[in-house]
C-alpha positions, -999 to +999 in steps of 0.1 A: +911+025+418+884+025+446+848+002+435+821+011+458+799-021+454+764-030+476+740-058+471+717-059+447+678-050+464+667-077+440+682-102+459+684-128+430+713-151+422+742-147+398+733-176+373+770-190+373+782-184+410+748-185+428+760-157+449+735-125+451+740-102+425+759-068+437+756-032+422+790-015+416+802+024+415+773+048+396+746+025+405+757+018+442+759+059+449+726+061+431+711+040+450+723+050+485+712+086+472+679+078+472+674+054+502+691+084+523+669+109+507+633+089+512+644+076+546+622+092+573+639+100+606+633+068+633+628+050+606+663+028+608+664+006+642+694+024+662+701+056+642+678+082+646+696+106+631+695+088+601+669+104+574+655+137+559+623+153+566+616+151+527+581+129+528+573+157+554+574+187+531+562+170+502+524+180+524+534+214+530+519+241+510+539+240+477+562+276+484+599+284+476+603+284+511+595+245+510+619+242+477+648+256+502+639+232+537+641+201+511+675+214+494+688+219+530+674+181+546+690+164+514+722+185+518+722+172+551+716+138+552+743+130+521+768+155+539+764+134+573+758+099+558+770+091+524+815+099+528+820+086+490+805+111+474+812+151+472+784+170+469+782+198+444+744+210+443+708+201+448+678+214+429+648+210+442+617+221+419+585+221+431+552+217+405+525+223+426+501+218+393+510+184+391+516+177+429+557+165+424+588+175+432+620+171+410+654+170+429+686+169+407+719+160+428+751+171+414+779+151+431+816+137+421+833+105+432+873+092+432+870+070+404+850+097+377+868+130+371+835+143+353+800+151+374+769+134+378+735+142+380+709+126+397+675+128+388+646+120+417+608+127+409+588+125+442+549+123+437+526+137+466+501+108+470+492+092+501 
């Protein structure tokens, strides 16, 4: 079987091999899930392209209309930059009473036959 592995963002030691500590399957698609879905566009040196317009919308007026641009950005961005996952569905709810936004991501992988959902609760503060 396929183990997606990435480095720890911790960037501490293993205690026994000193090497830095890495995240493996679940947590390494989690991870890259997010970082692809709060990276701004520019914001990566040399790919441009790379990113949603997420933070963006978060300052729009709170509509459906926004609901659907952030389901389509985050579609977007994991379709064109994250090949070991296949994505299933993105919810985006927006709770303009409490000034977040919940995104669930439905996705599969080789190695689990079942779906997961990921969970992401963006706050509007600047």
């Amino acid at each position: 079987p396929v183990i997606y592995k990435d480095l720890s963002l911790s960037f501490s030691k293993h205690p026994i091999t000193q090497d830095l500590i890495s995240v493996t399957n679940q947590e390494a698609i989690k991870r890259s899930l997010k970082h692809l879905v709060l990276t701004s566009f520019y914001e990566v040196p040399f790919e441009p392209k790379l990113g949603s317009n997420v933070y963006d919308l978060l300052f729009e007026p709170a509509t459906p209309f926004t609901g659907i641009m952030m389901n389509n950005y985050i579609e977007e961005v994991i379709r064109n930059f994250e090949p070991r996952v296949e994505l299933i569905e993105v919810d985006t709810t927006v709770n303009p009473d409490n000034n977040t936004v919940n995104i669930n991501i439905t996705y599969g992988f080789q190695n689990i036959p079942t779906n997961i959902t990921f969970n992401l609760e963006l706050d509007r503060v600047r």
